[in-house]
DSSP file (Angstrom, degrees, kcal/mol; ACC not computed):
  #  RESIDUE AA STRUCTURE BP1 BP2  ACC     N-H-->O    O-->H-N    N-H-->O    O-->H-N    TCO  KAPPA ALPHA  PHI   PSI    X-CA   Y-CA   Z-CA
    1    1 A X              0   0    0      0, 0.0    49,-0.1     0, 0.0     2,-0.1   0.000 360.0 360.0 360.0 150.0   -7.5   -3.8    9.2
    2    2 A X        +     0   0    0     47,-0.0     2,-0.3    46,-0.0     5,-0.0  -0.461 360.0 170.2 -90.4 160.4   -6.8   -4.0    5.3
    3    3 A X    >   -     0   0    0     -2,-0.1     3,-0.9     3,-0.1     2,-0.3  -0.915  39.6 -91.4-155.4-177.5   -9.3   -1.8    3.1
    4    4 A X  T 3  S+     0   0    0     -2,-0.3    14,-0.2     1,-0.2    15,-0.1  -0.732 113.2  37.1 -94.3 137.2   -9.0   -1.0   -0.8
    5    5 A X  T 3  S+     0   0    0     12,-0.3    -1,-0.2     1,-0.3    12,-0.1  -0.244  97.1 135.7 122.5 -32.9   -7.2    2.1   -1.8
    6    6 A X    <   -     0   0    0     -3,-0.9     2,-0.6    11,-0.2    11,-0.4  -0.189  53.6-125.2 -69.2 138.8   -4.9    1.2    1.2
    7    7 A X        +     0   0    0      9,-0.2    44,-0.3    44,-0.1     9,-0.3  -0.588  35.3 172.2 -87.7 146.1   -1.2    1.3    1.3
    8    8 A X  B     -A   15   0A   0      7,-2.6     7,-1.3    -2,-0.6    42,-0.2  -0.871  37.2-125.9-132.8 159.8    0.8   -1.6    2.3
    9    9 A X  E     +D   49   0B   0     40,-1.2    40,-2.3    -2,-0.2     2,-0.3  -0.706  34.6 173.6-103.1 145.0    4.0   -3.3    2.7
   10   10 A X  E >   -D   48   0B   0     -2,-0.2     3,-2.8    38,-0.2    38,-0.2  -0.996  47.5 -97.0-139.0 143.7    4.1   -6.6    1.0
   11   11 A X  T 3  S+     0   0    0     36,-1.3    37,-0.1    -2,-0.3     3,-0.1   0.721 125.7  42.5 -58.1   5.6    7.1   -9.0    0.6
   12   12 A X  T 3  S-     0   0    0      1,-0.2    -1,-0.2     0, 0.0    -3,-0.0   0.045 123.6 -86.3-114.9  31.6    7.7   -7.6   -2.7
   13   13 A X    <   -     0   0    0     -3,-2.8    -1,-0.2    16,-0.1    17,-0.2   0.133  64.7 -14.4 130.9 112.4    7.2   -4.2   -2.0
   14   14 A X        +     0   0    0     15,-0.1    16,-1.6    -5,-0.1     2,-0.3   0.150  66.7 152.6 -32.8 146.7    5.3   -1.3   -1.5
   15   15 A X  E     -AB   8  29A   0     -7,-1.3    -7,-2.6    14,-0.3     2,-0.3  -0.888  39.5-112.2 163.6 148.8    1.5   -1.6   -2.9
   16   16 A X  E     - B   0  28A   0     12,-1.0    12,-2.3    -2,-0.3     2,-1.9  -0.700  34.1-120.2 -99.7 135.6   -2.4   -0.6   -3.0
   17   17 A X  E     -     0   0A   0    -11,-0.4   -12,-0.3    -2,-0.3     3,-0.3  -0.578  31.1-175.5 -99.9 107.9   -4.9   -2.9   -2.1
   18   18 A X  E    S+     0   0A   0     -2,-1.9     2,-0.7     1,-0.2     9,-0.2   0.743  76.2   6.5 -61.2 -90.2   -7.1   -3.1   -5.4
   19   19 A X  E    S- B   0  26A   0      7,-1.0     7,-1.6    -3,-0.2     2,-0.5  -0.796  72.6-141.8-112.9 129.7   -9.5   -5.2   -3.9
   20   20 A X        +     0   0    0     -2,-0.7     2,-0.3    -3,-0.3     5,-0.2  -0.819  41.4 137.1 -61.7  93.2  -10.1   -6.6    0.0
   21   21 A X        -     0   0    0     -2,-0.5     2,-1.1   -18,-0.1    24,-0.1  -0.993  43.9 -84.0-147.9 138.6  -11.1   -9.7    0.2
   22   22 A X  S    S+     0   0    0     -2,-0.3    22,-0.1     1,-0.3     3,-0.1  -0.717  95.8   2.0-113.9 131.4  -10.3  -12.9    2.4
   23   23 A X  S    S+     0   0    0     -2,-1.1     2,-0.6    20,-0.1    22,-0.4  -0.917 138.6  32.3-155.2 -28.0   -8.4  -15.1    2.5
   24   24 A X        -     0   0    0     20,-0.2     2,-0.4    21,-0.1    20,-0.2  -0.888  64.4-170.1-146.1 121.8   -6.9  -13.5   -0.3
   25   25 A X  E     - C   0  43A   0     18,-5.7    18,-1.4    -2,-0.6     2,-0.5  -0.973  23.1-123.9-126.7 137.1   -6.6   -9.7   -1.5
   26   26 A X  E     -BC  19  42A   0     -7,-1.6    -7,-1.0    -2,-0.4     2,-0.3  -0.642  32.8-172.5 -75.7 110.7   -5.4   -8.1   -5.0
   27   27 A X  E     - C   0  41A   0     14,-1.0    14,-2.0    -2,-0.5     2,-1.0  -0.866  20.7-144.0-110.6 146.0   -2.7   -5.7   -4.7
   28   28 A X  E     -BC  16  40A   0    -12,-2.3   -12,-1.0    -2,-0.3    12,-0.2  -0.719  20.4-149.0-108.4 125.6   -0.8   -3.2   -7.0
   29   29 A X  E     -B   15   0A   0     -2,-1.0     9,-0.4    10,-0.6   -14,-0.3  -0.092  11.9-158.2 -65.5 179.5    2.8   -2.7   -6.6
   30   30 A X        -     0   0    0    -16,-1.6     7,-0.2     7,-0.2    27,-0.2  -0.552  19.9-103.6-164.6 107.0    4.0   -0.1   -7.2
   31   31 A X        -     0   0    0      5,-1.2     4,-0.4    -2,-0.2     3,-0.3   0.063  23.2-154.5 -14.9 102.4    7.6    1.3   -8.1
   32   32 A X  S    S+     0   0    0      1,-0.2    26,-0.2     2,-0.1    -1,-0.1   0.739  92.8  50.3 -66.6 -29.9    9.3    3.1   -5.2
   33   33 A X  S    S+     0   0    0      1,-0.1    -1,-0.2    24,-0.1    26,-0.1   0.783 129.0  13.7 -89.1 -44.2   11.5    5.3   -7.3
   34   34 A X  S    S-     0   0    0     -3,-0.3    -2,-0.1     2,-0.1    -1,-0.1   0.127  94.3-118.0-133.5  -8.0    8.5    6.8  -10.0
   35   35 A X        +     0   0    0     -4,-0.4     2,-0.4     1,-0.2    -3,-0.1   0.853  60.3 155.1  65.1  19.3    5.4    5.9   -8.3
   36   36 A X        -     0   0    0     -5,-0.2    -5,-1.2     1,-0.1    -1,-0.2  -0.684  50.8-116.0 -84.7 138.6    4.3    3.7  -11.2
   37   37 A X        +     0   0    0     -2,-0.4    -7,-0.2    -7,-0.2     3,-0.1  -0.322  45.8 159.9 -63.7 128.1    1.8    0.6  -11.1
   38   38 A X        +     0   0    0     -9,-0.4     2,-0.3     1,-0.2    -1,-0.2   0.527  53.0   8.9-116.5 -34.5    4.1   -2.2  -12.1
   39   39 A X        -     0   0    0    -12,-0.0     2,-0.6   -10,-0.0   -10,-0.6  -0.721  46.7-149.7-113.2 151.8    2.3   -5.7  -10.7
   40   40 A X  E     +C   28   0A   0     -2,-0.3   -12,-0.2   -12,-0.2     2,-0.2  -0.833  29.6 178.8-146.7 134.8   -0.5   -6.7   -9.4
   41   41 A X  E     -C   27   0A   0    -14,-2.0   -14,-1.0    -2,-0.6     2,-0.2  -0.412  28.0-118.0-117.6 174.4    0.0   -9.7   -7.1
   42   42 A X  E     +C   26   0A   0    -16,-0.2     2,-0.2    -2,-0.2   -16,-0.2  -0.713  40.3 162.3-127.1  64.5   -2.3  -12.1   -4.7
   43   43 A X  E     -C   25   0A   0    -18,-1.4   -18,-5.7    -2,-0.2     2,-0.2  -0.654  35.1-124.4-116.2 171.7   -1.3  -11.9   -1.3
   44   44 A X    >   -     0   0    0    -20,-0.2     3,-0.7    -2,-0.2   -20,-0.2  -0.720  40.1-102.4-107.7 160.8   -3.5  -13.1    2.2
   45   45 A X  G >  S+     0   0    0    -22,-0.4     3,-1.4     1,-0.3     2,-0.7   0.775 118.9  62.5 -53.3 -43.5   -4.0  -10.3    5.0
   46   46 A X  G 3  S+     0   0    0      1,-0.3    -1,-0.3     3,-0.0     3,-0.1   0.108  98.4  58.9 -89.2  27.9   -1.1  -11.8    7.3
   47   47 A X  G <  S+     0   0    0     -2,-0.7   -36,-1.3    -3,-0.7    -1,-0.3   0.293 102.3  66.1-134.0  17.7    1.5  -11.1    4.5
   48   48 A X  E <   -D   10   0B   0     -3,-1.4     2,-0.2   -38,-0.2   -38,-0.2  -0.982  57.3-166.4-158.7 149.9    0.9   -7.8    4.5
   49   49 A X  E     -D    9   0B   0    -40,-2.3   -40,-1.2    -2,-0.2    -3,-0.0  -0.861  37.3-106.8-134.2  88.2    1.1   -4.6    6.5
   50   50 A X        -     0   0    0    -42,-0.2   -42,-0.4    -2,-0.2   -43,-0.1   0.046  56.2-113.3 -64.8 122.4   -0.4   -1.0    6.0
   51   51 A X        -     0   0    0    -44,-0.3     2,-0.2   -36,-0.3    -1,-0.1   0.020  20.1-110.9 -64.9 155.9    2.7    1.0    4.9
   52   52 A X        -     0   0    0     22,-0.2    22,-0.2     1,-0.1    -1,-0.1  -0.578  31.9-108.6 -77.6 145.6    4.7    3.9    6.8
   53   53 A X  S >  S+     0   0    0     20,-2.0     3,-2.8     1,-0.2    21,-0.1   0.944 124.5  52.1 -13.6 -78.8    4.6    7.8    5.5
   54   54 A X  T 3  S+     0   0    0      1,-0.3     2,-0.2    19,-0.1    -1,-0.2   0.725 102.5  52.1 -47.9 -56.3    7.9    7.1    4.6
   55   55 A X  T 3  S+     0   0    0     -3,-0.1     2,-0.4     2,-0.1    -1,-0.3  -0.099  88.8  91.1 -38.0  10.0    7.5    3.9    2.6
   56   56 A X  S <  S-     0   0    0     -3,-2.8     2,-0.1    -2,-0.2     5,-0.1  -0.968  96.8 -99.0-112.4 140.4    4.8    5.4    0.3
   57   57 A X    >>  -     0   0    0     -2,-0.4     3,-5.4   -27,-0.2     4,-1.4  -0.167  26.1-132.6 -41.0 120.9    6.5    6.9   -2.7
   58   58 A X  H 3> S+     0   0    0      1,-0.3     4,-0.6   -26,-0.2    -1,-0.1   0.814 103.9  54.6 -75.5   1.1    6.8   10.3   -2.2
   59   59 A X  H 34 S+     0   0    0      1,-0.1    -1,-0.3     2,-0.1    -2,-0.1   0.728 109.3  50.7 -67.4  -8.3    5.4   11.3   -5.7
   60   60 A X  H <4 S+     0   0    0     -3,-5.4    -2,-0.2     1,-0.1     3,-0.1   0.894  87.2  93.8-104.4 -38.2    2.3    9.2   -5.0
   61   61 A X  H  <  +     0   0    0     -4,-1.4    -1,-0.1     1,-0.3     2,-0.1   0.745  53.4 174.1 -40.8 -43.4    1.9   11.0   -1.4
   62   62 A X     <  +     0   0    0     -4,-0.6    -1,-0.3     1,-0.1     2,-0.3   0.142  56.2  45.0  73.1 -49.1   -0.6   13.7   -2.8
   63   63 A X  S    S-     0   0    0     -3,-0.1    -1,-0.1    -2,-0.1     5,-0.0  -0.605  92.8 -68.6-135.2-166.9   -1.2   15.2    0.6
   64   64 A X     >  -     0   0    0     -2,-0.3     4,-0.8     1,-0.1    -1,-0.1  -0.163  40.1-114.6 -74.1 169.8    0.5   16.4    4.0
   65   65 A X  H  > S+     0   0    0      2,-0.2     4,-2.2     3,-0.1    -1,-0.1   0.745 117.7  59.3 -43.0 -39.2    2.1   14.4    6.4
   66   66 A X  H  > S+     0   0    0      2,-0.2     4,-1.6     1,-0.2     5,-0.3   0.957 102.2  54.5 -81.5 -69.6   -0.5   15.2    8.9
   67   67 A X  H  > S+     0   0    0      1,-0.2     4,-0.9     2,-0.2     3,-0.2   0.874 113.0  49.8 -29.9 -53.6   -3.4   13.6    6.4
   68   68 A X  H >X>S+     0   0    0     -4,-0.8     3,-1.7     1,-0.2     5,-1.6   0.941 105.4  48.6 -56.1 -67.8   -1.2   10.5    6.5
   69   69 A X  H ><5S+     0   0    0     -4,-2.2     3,-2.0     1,-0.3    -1,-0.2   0.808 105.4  61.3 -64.6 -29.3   -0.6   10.0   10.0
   70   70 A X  H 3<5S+     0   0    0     -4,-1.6    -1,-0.3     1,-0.3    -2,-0.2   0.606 101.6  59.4 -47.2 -33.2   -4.4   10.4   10.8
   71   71 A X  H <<5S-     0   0    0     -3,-1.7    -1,-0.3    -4,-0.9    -2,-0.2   0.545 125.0-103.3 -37.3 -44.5   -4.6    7.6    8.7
   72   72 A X  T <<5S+     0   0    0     -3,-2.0     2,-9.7    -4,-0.7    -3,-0.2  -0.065  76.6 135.2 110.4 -19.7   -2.6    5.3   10.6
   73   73 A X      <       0   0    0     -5,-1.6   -20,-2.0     1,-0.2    -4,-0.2   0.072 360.0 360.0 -83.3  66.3    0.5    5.6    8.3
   74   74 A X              0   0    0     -2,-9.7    -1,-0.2    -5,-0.2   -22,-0.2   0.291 360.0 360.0 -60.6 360.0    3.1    6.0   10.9
């Protein structure tokens, strides 16, 4: 299940979900290389995926691996 704050894979990319909502949820991409906010896009739940450890930039991670996986981000 999507929630805000989460990361996700999207077909343009790795991304936060600004805001949850269905059919249709606001996300910010975000630049794998520098960890900067570039877009913010419109995608529906089924087009989108909660991202792996690996697939979140690793400047953005902020915390251990172990926080992450607890998460779900496998």
């Amino acid at each position: 299940m999507l929630r805000n704050n989460m990361w996700v894979m999207t077909p343009d990319g790795v991304g936060i979900v600004y805001t949850y909502n269905e059919p249709v949820s606001t996300i910010h991409l975000v630049n794998a290389e520098d960890g900067t906010t570039f877009a913010e896009v419109f995608f529906s739940s089924n087009q989108v995926r909660q991202a792996t450890y690996e697939e979140i930039p690793e400047c953005r991670r902020g915390a251990s691996k172990e926080w992450f996986y607890k998460r779900g981000y496998v």
